[in-house]
N, C-alpha and C positions, 0 to 999 in steps of 0.2 A: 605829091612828091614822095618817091619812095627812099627809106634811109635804114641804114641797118643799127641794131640797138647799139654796138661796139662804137658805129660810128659817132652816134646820139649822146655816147659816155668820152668818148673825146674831147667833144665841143664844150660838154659839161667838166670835165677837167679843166681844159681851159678857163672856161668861164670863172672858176673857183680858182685858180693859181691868179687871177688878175683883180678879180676881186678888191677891192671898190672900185675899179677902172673896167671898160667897157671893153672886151677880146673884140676880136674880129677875125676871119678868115675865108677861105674858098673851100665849095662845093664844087667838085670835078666830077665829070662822069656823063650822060648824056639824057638829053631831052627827048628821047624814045619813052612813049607811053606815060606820061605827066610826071617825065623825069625823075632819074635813079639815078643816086649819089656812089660814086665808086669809090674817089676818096676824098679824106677832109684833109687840108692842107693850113695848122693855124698861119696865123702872117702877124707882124709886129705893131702894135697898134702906134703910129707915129700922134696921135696927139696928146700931148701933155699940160695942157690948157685946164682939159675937164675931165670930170669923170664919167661924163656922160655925152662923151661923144667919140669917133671912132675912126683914125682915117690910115690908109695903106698907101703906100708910096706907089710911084707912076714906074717904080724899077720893081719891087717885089712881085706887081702885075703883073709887071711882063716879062718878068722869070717865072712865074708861075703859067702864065700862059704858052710861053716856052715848053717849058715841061709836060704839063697838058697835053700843047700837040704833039711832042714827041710820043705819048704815051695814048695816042689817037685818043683822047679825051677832051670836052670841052670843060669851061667852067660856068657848071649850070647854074651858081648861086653865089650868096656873100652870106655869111652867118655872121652874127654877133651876137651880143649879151647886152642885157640891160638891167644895171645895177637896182636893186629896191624899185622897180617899174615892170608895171605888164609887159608881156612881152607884144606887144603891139606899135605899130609903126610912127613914128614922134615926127614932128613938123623935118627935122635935118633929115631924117629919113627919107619922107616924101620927096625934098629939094634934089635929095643926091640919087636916088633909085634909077635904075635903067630899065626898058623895058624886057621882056623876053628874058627878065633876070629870076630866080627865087630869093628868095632872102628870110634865112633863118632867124628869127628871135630868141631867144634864151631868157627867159627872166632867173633872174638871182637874186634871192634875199637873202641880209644876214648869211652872203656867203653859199650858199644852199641854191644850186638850181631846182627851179618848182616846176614848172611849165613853158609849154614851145609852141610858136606856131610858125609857119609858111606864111609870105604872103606875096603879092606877086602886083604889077601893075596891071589894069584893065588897060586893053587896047583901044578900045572907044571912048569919048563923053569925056568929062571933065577926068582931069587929070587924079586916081586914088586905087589904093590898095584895096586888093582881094585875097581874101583869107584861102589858103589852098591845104584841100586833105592832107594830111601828114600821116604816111603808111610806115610803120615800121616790120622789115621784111625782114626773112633769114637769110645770114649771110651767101646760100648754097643759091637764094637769086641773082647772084652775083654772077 
């Protein structure tokens, strides 16, 4: 999935304004060529339970996906953060994922984003994540 560095320092803002609580948001943009992120759209994270979980309302979706289409855009992904944890996919992860989705990680420690990765559902076999390239491209691919 290709993403640009501006975009990459968004989600990491986010991630650090929410801080000890998990962001979340959408990846817009299209699944042409193992998917390019055009823009990042944060959303509100509706749970207040924990800090280590992440949920968007069924109306922000589809105002965003609203928008999206007006903007010929799909939304190729869901990013979030994950406080003091790899950025690696956690059992509610797995439960909630769709397929044909990306899904950004963000790990945060101590406030601080450290590392990212992609990861995506496999379409065959038992149901689990695969880790996907993470290209950071100049904005002029855009």
């Amino acid at each position: 999935m290709k993403i640009t560095d501006a975009q990459l320092k968004q989600i990491y803002a986010h991630a650090k304004e929410t801080y000890p609580h998990e962001c979340c948001g959408f990846l817009l943009g299209s699944f042409d060529n193992g998917g390019l992120v055009r823009q990042v759209k944060p959303a509100t994270n509706q749970n207040r339970d924990r800090t280590d979980r992440f949920d968007i309302s069924a109306e922000e979706f589809a105002q965003t996906q609203f928008a999206a289409d007006d903007a010929w855009l799909d939304i190729i992904g869901i990013y979030h953060s994950h406080p003091n944890w790899p950025p690696i996919p956690s059992h509610t992860d797995m439960e909630n994922a769709w397929e044909d989705v990306y899904y950004l990680i963000a790990s945060v420690h101590e406030g601080v984003p450290l590392n990212t990765n992609i990861w995506q559902l496999v379409d065959e076999g038992l149901r689990r994540f695969e880790r996907v390239a993470l290209e950071i491209v100049d904005e002029s691919a855009l």
